[in-house]
C-alpha beads as a LAMMPS data file, in Angstrom:
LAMMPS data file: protein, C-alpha beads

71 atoms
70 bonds

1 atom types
1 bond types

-500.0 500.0 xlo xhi
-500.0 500.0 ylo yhi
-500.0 500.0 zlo zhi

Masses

1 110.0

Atoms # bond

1 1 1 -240.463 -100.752 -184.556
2 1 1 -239.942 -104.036 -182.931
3 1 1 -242.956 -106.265 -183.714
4 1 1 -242.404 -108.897 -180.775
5 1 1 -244.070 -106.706 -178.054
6 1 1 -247.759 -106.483 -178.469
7 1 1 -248.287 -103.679 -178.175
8 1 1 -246.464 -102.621 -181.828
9 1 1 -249.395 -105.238 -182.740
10 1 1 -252.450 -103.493 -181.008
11 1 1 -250.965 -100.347 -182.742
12 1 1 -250.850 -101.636 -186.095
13 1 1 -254.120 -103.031 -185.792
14 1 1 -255.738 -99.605 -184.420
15 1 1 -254.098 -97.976 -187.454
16 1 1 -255.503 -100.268 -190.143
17 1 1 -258.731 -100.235 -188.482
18 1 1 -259.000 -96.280 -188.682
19 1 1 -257.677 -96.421 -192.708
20 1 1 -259.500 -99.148 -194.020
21 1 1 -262.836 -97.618 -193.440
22 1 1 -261.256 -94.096 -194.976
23 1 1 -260.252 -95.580 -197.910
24 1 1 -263.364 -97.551 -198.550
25 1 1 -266.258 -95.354 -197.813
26 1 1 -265.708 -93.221 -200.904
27 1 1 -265.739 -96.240 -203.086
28 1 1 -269.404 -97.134 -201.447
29 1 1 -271.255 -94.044 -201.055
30 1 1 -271.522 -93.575 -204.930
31 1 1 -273.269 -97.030 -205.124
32 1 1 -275.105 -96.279 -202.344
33 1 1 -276.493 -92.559 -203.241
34 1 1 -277.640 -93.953 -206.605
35 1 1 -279.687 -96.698 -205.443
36 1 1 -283.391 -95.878 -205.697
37 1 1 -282.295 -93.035 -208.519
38 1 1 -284.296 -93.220 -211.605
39 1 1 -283.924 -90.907 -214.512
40 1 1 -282.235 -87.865 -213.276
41 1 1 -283.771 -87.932 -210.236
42 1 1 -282.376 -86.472 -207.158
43 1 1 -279.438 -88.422 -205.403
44 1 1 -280.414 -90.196 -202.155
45 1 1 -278.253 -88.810 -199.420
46 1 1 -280.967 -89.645 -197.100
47 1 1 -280.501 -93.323 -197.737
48 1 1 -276.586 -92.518 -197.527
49 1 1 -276.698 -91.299 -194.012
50 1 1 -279.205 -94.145 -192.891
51 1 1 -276.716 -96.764 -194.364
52 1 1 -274.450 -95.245 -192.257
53 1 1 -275.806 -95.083 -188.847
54 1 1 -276.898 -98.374 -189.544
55 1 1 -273.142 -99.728 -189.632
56 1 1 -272.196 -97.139 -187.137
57 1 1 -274.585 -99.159 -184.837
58 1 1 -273.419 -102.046 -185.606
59 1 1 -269.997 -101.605 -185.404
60 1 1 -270.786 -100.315 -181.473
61 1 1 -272.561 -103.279 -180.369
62 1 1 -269.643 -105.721 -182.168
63 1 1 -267.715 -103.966 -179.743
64 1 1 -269.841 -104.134 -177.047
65 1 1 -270.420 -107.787 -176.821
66 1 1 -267.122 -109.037 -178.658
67 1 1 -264.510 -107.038 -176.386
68 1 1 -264.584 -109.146 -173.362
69 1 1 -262.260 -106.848 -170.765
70 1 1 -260.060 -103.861 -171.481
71 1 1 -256.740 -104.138 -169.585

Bonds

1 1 1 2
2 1 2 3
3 1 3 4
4 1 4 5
5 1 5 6
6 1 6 7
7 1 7 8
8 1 8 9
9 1 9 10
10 1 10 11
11 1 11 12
12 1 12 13
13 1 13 14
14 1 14 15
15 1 15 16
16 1 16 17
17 1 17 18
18 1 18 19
19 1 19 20
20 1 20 21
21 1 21 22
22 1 22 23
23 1 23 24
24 1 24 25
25 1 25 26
26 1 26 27
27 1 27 28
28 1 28 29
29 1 29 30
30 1 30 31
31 1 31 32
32 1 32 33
33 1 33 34
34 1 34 35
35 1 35 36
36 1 36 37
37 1 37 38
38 1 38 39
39 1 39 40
40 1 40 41
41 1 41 42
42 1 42 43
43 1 43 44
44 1 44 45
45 1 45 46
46 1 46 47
47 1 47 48
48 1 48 49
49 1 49 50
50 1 50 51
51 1 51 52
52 1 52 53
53 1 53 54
54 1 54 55
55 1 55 56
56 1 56 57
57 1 57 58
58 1 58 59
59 1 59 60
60 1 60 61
61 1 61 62
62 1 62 63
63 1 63 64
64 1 64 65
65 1 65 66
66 1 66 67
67 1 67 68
68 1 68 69
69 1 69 70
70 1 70 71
């Protein structure tokens, strides 16, 4: 793959953006369906999927007002 065109770039980039997310979202969602567990309780995977919409959200409007034009 020849690196100097850009668009071996934008394709790099569009690949570590899809991974990066795969590989870290199992490390978090442990942390996150404990919190607000006491004593055996149930785990939280309400919380989980709120947590999650919430950076699905944000993630959209990052994009929304950071992308300027789309060529």
């Amino acid at each position: 793959m020849n690196y100097r065109h850009p668009q071996c770039r934008y394709l790099a980039v569009v690949a570590f953006a899809q991974k990066i997310p795969s590989a870290v979202a199992p490390l978090i969602a442990p942390l996150v369906i404990t919190l607000g567990v006491s004593g055996g309780g149930e785990k939280n995977y309400t919380q989980l999927y709120l947590v999650g919409a919430v950076l699905a959200l944000a993630g959209g409007l990052i994009v929304k007002f950071k992308v300027k034009s789309v060529r």
